[in-house]
Residue, then its C-alpha position, 0 to 999 in steps of 0.5 A: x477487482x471486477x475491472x483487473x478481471x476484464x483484463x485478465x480475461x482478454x489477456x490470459x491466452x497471450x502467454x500472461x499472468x496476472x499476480x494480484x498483491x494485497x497489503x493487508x495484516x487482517x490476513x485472507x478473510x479481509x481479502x476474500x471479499x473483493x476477490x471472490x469473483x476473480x480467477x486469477x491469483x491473489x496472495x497476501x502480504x501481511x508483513x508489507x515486505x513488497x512495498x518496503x523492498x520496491x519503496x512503494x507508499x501508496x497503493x496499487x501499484x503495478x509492475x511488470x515483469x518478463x520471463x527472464x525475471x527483468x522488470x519491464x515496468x514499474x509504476x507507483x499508483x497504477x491504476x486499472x481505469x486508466x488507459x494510458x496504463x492499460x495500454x503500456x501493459x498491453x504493448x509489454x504483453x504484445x511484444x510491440x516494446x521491451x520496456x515502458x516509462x509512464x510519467x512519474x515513473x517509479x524508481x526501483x532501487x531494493x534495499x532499506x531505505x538510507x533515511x532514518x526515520x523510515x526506518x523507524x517506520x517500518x520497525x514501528x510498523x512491524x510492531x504494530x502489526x505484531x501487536x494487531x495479530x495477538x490481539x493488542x488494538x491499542x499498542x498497535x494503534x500506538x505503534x502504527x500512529x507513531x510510524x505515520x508520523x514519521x513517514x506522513x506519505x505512506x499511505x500503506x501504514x495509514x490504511x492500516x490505521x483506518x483499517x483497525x479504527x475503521x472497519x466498517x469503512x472497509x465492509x462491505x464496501x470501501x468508502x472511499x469518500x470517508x477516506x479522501x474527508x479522513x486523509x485532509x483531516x488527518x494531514x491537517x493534524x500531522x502538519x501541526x504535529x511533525x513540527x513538535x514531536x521527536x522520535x527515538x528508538x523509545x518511541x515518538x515525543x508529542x506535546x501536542x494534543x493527540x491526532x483526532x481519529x473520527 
């Protein structure tokens, strides 16, 4: 997080904090790596508890919150190379504003989600990350295919699948051109799939060939 230390460095004494999050069920030793040279603080949210509360579903994300607890600013896909962003945080930190809206702007609203099938998601999700900690690759991976399925635009479960499939395309590095080739693969598949497979509180129904994971 060399780019997010930067910041941090020339921010720091302006009465700032930065607070990194990372969604990873792996735990503290999957993280260790990319935060070894940062001096801000990272914890780890391995239940995705944050992501389902704000109805995030993509990473990273940034938010931005004042000393009374009010949130100033909250944005799906922030990104540290972005100036536009960069800048937003800046004028919060100066005091120049009281409240930035980027375009896209995502909106907060806590609780669970009213649809359904997210729902269902997230349960699977939580499955599959219970199977994951006691060992259980393969009913994770049932679990976690099934939540996608239902919920195609979470990228959080879907990097939890590549995770587990996939390590080496996380360590040492991120590869990030696999995961763009994987992501148009796999959306190609789902396209076809969603139209025929049914999900219930007993699992999801695919009659079709299974998703291809290479």
């Amino acid at each position: 997080m060399p780019g997010w230390q930067d910041f941090y460095e020339r921010h720091r004494n302006q009465d700032f904090e930065l607070l990194s999050v990372s969604v990873d069920i792996q735990g503290a030793e999957a993280v260790k790596p990319y935060v070894k040279n940062t001096s801000f603080q990272t914890v780890i949210d391995a239940d995705n508890s944050l992501a389902n509360h704000l109805g995030f579903n993509m990473v990273p994300n940034g938010i931005f919150i004042d000393k009374n607890g009010t949130i100033r600013l909250i944005k799906q896909k922030f990104y540290v190379s972005d100036t536009e962003h960069l800048e937003a945080v800046e004028k919060l930190i100066s005091g120049t504003v009281e409240k930035v809206v980027l375009e896209d702007q995502h909106h907060y609203a806590q609780g669970k989600s009213d649809n359904l099938e997210k729902q269902l998601a997230e349960t699977k999700f939580k499955l599959g990350m219970h199977y994951t900690s006691i060992g259980k690759k393969e009913e994770a991976l049932k679990e976690l295919d099934e939540a996608l399925l239902l919920d195609t635009d979470n990228f959080l479960i879907r990097k939890q699948r590549w995770y587990i499939r996939h390590p080496e395309k996380f360590s040492p590095n991120i590869d990030t051109e696999w995961q763009q080739n994987q992501l148009k693969k796999e959306k190609a598949e789902e396209a076809i799939l969603k139209e025929n497979q049914s999900c219930g509180l007993e699992g999801c129904s695919i009659p079709s060939r299974p998703m291809n994971h290479e």
